[in-house]
N, C-alpha and C positions, 0 to 999 in steps of 0.2 A: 859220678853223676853225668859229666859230660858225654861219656861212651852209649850209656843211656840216651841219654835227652837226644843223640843225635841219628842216634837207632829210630828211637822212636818218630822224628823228624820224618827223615827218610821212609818209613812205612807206612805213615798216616799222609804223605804228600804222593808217595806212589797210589795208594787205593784212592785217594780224592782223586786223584788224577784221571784211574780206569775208569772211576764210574762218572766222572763227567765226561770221558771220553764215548763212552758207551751212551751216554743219554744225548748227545749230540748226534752221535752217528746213527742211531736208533731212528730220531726225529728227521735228519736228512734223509734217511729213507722210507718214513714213512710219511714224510712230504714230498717226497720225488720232488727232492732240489738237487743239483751238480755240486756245491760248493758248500761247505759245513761253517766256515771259518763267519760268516754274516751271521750262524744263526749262535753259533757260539756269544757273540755279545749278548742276542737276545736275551740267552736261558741265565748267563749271570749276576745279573742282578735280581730274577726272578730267587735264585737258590740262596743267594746274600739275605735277602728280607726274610726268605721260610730259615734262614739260619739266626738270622735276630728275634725270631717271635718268641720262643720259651722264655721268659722273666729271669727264672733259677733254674735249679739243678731241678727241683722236684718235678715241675713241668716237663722240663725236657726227658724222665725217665717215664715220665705216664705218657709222651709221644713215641720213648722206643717202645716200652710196651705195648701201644694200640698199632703202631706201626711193625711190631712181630707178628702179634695176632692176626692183622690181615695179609702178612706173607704166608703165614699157614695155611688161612683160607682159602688165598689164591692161587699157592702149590695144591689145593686138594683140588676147588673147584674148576682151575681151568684145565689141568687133564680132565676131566670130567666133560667138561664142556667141549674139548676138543674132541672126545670119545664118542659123547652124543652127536655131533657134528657127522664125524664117521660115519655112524650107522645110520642116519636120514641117508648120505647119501649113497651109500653102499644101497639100498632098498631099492634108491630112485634107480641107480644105474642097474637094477637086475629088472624092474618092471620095463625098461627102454631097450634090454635086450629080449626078452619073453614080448615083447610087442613088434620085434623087427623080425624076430625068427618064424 
């Protein structure tokens, strides 16, 4: 049990880790801030409180489940949306060239 438990330790303390690492580093660059380490305080108590809100178990699995579901959606719809994005402006930049030529 203990080869276990400390397996276990170690991979669920490494993936917390990237994805707080990754949500930090995300948000410094999409605030065009220089220094991540200020906003790191910010985001941690924010993700303490969304990590105290399910009561039980059964909550907490009706939030992976609606939190699956919208990662499906959002793997469909934002290629989607970035596709569409594409092709507006692929149109705009051929009517910018047939108007220079």
């Amino acid at each position: 049990d203990v080869i276990f438990i400390s397996v276990w330790v170690i991979a669920v303390f490494t993936t917390v880790y990237a994805s707080y690492f990754l949500t930090i580093h995300s948000m410094k660059q999409l605030l065009r801030l220089q220094d991540h380490k200020v906003l790191g305080y910010f985001v941690l108590p924010f993700i303490f409180i969304l990590a105290m809100l399910p009561q039980n178990i059964l909550q907490l699995y009706k939030i992976i489940q609606l939190l699956g579901r919208a990662g499906i959606v959002m793997s469909i719809l934002y290629p989607l949306f970035l596709y569409i994005i594409d092709m507006i402006r692929s149109k705009r930049g051929k009517k910018v060239e047939s108007k220079g030529a």
